[in-house]
C-alpha positions as CSV (number, residue, x, y, z in Angstrom):
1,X,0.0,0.0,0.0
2,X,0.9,3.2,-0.5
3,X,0.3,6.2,1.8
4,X,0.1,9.6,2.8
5,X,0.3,11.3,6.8
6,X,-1.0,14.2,6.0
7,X,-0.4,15.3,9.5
8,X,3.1,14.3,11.5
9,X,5.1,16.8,13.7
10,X,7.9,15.5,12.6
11,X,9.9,18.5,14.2
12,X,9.1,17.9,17.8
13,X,11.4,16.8,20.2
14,X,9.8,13.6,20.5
15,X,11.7,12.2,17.6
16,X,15.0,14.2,18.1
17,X,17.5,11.4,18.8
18,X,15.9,9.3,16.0
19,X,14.0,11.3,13.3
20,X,16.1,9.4,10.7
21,X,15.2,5.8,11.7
22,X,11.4,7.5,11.7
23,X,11.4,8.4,8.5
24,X,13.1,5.1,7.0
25,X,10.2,3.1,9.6
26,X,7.5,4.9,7.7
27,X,8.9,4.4,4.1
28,X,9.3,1.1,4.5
29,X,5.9,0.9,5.9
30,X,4.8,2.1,2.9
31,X,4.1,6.2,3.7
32,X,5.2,7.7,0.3
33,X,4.8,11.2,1.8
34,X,4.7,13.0,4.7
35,X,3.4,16.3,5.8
36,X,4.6,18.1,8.7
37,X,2.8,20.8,10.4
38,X,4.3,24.2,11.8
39,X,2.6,25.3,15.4
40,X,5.0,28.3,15.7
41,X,6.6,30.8,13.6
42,X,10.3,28.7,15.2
43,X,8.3,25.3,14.3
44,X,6.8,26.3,11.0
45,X,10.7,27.1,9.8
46,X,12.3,24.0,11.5
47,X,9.4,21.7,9.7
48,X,10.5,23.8,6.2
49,X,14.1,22.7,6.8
50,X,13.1,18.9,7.5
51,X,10.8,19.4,3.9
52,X,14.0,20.3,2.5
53,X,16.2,17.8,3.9
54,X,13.9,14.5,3.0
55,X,12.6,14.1,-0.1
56,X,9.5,12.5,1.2
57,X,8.7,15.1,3.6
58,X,6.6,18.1,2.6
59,X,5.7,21.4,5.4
60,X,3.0,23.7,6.3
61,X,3.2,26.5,8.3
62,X,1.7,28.3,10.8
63,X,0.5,28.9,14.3
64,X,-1.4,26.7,16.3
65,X,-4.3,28.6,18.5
66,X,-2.0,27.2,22.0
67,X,0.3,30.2,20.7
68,X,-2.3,33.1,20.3
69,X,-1.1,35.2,22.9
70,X,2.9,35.0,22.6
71,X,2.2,36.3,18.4
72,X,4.4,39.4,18.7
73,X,4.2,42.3,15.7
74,X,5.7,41.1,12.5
75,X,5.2,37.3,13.3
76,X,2.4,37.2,10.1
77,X,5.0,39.2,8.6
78,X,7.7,36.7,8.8
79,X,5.3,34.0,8.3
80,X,4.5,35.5,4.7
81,X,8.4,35.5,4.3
82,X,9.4,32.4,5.3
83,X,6.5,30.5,3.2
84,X,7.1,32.6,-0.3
85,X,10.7,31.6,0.5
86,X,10.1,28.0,0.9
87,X,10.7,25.0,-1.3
88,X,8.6,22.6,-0.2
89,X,5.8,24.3,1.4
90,X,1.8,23.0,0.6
91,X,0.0,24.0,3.4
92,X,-1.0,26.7,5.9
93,X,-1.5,24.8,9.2
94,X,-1.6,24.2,11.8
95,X,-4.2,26.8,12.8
96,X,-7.7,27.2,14.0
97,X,-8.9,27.6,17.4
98,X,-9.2,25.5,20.7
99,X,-11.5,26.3,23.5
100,X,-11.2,23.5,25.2
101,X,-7.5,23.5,26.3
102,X,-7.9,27.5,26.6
103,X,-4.2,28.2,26.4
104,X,-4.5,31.5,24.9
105,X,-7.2,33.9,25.0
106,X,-10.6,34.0,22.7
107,X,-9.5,36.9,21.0
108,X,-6.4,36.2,20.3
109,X,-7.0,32.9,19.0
110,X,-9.8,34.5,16.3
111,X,-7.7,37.3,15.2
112,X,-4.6,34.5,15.0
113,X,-7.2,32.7,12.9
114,X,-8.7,35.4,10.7
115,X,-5.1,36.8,9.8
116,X,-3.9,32.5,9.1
117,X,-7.3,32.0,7.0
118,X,-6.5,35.4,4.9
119,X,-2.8,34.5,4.6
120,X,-3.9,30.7,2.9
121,X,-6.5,32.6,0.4
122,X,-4.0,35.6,-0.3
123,X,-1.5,33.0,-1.2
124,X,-3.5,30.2,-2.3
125,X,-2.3,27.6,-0.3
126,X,-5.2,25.1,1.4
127,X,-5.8,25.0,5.0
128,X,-4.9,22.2,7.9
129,X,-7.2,23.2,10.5
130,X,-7.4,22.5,14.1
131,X,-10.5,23.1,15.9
132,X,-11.9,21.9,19.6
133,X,-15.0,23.4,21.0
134,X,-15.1,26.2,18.7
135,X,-17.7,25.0,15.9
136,X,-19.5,28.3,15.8
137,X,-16.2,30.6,15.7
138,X,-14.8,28.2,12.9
139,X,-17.8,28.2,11.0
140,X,-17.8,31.8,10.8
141,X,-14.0,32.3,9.8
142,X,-14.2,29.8,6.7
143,X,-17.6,31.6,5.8
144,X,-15.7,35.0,5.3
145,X,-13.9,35.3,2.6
146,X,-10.9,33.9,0.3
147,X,-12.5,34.8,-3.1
148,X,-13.0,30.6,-3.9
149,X,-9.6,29.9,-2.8
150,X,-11.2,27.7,0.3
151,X,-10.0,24.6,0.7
152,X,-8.3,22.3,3.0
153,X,-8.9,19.6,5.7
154,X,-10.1,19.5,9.0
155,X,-7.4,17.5,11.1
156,X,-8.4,14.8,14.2
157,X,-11.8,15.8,13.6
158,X,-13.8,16.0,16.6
159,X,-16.6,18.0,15.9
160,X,-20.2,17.1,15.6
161,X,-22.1,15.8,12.9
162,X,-23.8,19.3,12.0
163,X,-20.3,20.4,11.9
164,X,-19.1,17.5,9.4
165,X,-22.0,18.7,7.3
166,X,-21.1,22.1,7.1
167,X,-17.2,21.5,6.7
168,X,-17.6,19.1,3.9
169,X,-20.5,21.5,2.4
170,X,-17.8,24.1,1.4
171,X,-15.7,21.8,0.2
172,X,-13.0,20.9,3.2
173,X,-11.5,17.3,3.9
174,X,-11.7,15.5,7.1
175,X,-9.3,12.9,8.9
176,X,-9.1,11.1,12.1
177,X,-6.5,10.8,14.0
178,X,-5.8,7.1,15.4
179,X,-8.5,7.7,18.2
180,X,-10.2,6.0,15.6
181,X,-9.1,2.5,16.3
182,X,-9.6,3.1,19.7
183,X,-12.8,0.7,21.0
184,X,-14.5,3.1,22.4
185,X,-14.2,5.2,19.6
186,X,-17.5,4.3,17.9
187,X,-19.0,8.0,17.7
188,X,-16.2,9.0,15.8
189,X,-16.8,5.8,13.2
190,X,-20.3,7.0,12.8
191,X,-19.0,10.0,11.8
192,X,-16.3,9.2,9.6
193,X,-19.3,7.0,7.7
194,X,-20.8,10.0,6.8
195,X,-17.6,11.3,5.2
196,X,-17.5,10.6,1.4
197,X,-14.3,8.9,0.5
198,X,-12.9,11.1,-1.9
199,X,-13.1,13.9,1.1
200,X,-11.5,11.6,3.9
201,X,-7.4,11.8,4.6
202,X,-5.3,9.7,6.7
203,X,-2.8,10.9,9.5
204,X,-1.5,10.1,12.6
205,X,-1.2,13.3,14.3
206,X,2.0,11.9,15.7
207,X,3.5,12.2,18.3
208,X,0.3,12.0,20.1
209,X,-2.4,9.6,20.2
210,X,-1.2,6.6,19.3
211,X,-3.0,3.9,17.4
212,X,-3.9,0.1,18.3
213,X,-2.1,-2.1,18.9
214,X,0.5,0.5,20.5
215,X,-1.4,2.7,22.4
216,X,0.6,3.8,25.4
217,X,3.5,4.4,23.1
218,X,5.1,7.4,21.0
219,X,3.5,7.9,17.5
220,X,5.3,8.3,14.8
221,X,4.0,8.2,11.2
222,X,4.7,4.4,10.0
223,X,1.7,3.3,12.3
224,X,-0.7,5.2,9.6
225,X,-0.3,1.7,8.3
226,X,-3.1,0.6,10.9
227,X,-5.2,3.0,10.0
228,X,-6.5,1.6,6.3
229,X,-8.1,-1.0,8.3
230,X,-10.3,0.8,10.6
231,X,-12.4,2.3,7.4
232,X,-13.1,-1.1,5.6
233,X,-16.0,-2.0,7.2
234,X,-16.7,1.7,7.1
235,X,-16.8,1.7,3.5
236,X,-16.9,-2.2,2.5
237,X,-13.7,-1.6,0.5
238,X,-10.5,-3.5,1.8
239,X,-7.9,-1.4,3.2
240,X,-5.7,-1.2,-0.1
241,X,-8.6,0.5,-1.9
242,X,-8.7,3.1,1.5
243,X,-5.0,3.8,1.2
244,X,-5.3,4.2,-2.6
245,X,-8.1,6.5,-2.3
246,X,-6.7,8.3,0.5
247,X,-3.6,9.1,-1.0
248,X,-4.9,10.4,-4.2
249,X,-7.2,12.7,-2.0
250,X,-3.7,14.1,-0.2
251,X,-2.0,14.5,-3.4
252,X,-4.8,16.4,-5.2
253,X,-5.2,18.7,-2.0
254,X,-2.1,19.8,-0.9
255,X,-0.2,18.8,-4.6
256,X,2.7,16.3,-3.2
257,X,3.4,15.1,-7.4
258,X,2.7,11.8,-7.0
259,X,0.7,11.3,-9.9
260,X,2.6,12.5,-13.1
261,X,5.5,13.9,-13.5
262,X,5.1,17.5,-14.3
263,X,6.1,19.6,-16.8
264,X,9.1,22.0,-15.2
265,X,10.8,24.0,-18.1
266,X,9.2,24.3,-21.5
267,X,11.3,25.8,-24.7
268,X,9.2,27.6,-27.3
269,X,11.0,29.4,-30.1
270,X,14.6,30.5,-28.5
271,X,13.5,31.1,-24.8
272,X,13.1,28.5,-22.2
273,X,10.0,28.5,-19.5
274,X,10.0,27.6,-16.0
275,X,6.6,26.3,-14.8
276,X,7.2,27.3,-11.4
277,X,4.1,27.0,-9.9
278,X,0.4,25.8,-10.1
279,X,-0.9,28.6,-7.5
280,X,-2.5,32.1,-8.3
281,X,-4.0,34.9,-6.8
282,X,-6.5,35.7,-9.5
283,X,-9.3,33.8,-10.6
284,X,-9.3,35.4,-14.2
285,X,-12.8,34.4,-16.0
286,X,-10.3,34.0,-18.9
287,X,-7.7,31.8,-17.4
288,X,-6.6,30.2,-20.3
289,X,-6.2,27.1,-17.9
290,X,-10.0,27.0,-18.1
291,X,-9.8,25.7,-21.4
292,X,-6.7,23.6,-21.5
293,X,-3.6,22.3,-19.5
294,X,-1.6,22.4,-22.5
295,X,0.4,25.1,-24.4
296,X,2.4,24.6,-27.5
297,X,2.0,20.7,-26.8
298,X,3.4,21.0,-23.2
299,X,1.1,19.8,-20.0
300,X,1.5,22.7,-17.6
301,X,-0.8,20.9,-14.3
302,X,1.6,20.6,-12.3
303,X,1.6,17.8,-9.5
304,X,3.8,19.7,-7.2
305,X,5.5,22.9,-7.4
306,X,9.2,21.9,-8.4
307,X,12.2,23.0,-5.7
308,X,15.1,25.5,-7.2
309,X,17.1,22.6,-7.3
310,X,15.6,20.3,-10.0
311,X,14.9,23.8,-12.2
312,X,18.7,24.7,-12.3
313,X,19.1,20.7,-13.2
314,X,16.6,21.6,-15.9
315,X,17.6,24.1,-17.1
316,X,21.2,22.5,-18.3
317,X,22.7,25.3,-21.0
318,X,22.1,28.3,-20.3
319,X,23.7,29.6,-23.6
320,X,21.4,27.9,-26.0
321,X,18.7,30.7,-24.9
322,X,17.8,34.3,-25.4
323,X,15.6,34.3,-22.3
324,X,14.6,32.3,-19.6
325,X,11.2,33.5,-18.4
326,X,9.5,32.4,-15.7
327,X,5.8,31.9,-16.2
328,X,3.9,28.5,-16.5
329,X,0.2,28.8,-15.3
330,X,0.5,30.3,-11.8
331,X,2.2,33.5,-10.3
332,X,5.7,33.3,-10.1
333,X,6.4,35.4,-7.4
334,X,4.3,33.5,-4.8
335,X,7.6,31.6,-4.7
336,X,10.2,34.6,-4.6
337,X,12.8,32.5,-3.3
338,X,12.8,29.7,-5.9
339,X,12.7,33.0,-8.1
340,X,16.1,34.6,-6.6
341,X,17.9,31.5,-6.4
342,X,17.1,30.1,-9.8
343,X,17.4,33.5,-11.5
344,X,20.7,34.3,-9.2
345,X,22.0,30.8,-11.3
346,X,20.7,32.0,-14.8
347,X,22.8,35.2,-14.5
348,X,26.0,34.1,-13.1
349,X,25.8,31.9,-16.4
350,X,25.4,35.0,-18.4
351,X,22.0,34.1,-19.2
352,X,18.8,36.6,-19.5
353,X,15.9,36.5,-17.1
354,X,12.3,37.6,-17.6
355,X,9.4,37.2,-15.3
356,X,5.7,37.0,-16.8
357,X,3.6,38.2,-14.0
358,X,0.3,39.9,-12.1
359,X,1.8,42.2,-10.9
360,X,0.6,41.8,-7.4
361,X,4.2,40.5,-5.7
362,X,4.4,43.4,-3.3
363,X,0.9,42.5,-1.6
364,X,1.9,38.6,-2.3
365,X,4.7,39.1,-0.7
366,X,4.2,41.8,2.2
367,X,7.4,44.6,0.5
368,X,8.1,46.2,-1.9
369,X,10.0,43.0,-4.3
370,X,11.7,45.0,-6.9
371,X,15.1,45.8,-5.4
372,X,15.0,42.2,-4.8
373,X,15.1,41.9,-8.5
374,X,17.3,43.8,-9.4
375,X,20.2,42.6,-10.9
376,X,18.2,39.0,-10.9
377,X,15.6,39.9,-13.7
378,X,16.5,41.2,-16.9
379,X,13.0,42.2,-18.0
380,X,9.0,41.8,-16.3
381,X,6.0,41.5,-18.1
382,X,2.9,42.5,-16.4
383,X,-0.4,41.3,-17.9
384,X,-2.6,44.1,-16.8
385,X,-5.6,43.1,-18.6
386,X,-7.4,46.3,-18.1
387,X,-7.5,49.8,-17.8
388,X,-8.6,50.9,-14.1
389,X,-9.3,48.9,-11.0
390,X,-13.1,48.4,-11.2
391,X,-12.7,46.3,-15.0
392,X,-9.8,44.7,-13.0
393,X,-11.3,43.4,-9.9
394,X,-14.4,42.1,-12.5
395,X,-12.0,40.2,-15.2
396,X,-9.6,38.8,-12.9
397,X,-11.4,38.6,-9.7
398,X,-7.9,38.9,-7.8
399,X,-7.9,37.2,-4.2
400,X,-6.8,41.1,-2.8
401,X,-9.9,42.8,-4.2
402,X,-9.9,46.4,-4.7
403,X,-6.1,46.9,-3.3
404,X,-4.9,44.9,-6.5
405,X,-5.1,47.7,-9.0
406,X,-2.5,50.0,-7.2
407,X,-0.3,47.3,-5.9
408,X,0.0,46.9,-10.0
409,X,1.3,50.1,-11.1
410,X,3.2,50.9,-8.1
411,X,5.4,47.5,-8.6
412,X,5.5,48.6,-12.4
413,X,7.1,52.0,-10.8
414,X,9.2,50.3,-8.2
415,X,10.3,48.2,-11.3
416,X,11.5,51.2,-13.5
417,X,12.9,52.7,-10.7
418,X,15.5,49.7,-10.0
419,X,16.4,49.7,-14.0
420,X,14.7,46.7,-14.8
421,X,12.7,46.9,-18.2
422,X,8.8,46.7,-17.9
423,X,6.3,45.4,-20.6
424,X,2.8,46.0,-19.5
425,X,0.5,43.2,-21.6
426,X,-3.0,43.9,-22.5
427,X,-5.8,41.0,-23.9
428,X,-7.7,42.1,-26.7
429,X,-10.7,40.8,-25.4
430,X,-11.0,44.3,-23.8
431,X,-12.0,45.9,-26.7
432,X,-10.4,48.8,-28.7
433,X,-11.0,51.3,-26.3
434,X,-9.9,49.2,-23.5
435,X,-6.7,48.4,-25.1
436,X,-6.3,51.8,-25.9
437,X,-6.5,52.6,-22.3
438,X,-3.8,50.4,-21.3
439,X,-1.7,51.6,-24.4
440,X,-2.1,54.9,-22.7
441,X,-1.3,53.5,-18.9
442,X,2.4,51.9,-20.3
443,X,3.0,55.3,-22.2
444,X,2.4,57.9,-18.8
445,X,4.3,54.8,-17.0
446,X,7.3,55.2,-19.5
447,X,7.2,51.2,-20.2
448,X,6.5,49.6,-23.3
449,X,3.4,48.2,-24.2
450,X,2.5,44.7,-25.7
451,X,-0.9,43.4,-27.4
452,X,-1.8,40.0,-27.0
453,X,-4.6,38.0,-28.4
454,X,-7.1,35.6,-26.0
455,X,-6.0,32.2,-25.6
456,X,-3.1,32.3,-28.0
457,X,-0.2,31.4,-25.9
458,X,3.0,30.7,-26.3
């Protein structure tokens, strides 16, 4: 069998004279990946160094609702940095709100939560959610907002079936931790009936609560193993069916690339292109992606979101191309440091970089990105689409609303003023006048200006 803990605090102390044995337990138990779970800013960054480390491991981050009152000014700051910098990061977790434990204060734990659950839609990353006792309060949180971006799983669930309902109405996942196998656990088998399988994840929740037939024991993630078992009967499907469906809902969800291999770097004409990432902060209603996962021939779905590492092994000659441009069918700069790194590579082999973009890095990423840039990127091209904020916000629907508009021109201006050249990019779907518009926006802007037609790409 194969499969996926989708929820292992693999940087805990617990496992800190052994984390190496753990990891080869679970692989050879089967676990194929394994997500680990930040509860701190100092956890979320160790649980991105042990992503970067294994190649099995993958991180979240965030700050569990224990830690609500110790969140100083500029944690969400750093938070924001540390995950656009990150390799290997697919989630924003572990966060919610516990008002059972009541380790931190009400409102700290909300406004912990609200500024966590704006975070995963501004960056479009899904949520791993913890809740106890705080249905309502949850409820109301995940109701708010994120432009469509919602999605993610509720972890140990422990709610009530009216809460099941709700969470799986807008679209969330559930798992059970290995409570589950417990014999006294039959309310929570009830509930997990009513879970569909294609919504239900597997984890241990590790180091805590330990499974049968080792209860009493640490957890660790190789006893996910036990879990399969516990849903057959569930579902009258024998466990390798479970762990088969389980897994494909875990790689779908938080994108760990175990189905395909994904397209990374695509050469059309005399320029290469880096498919750097899946994730976007618009929800254009004429996202080519709509229409097809293809350009020129080339499948740009990706599974996962490739590290800097196995782009620069790629990307092999740098010579043979006029450009390497960094586009695919997401944002680039959600991942600013696989940016930097990768571009810092193209140049020192005297190659030319060019980023095809939103425009909306400085909100994506909290600053002002373009001195950043400089020196790294040769060129940007900013696919403004439209010629004033209201025709914006209704043709690309971006997950910032009406802030987008400005953030746009101000990073073209940041851009210019750091010397690097600036294209702004206009559909023609606007309509003359609308293009015309924009023509005019790149010509008081002092950067050139580029026409392109709807759906021809490449």
């Amino acid at each position: 069998m194969k499969l996926v803990d989708t929820h292992c605090h693999l940087d805990f102390p617990d496992y800190k004279d052994d984390l190496d044995d753990v990891i080869k337990s679970a692989e050879n138990s089967g676990v194929v990946r394994l997500i680990s779970p930040g509860t701190s800013i100092e956890s979320s960054a160790r649980a991105l160094e042990l992503a970067e480390k294994y190649p099995s491991v993958f991180a979240a981050a965030g700050v569990h609702p224990h830690g609500a009152d110790d969140v100083k000014d500029g944690d969400m700051a750093r938070l924001r940095e540390m995950i656009t910098a990150a390799e290997k990061i697919v989630a924003i977790g572990e966060i919610g709100l516990d008002y059972y434990k009541g380790y931190s204060r009400g409102e700290n734990q909300r406004k912990l939560f609200r500024d966590c659950f704006a975070l995963a839609g501004e960056l479009d990353l899904p949520l791993i959610l913890h809740n106890r006792n705080a249905d309502k309060d949850v409820l109301s949180v995940l109701t708010s907002g994120n432009a469509g971006t919602l999605r993610g799983v509720v972890h140990c669930f422990s709610g009530d079936m009216d809460f099941l309902e709700k969470v799986l109405a807008l679209g969330m996942h559930v798992s059970f931790a290995g409570n589950i196998t417990f014999d006294k656990a039959g309310r929570l088998r009830e509930l997990a009936s009513h879970v569909p399988l294609e919504r239900l994840l597997l984890e241990t929740d590790s180091p805590y609560i330990t499974p049968k037939p080792f209860r009493g024991k640490r957890n660790e993630p190789s006893f996910v193993r036990y879990l399969p078992g516990v849903y057959e009967d569930i579902y009258d499907l024998p466990a390798e069916r479970i762990a088969e469906a389980t897994s494909r809902n875990a790689n779908r969800l938080f994108r760990l690339g175990m189905e395909k291999e994904s397209t990374i770097v695509y050469q059309i004409r005399d320029s290469l292109y880096i498919n750097v990432t899946y994730r976007c902060t618009n929800r254009c209603t004429f996202c080519t992606r709509d229409i097809s996962d293809y350009v020129q021939g080339y499948d740009l779905k990706l599974d996962r979101d490739p590290t800097s590492g196995e782009i620069i092994s790629s990307i092999r000659d740098v010579s043979r191309y006029k450009e390497v441009v960094f586009c695919g069918f997401g944002e680039p700069v959600l991942r600013l440091g696989v940016i930097k790194k990768v571009a810092s590579y193209v140049k020192a082999k005297g190659g030319r970089v060019r980023i095809t973009t939103n425009g909306e890095g400085n909100l994506i990423n909290g600053r002002s990105i373009a001195p950043e840039l400089k020196g790294l990127v040769d060129r940007v091209a900013v696919s403004l689409n439209a010629p004033d904020a209201e025709t914006y916000g209704d043709l690309s629907l971006p997950v910032f609303g009406n802030r987008a508009y400005g953030a746009i021109l101000e990073f073209v201006t940041d851009c210019v003023e750091q010397g690097i050249e600036v294209e702004i990019t206009c559909l023609d779907m606007i309509g003359e006048e609308g293009v015309e518009r924009c023509r005019q926006v790149a010509e008081r802007m002092g950067v050139s200006f580029r026409l392109r037609h709807l759906h021809v790409v490449g």
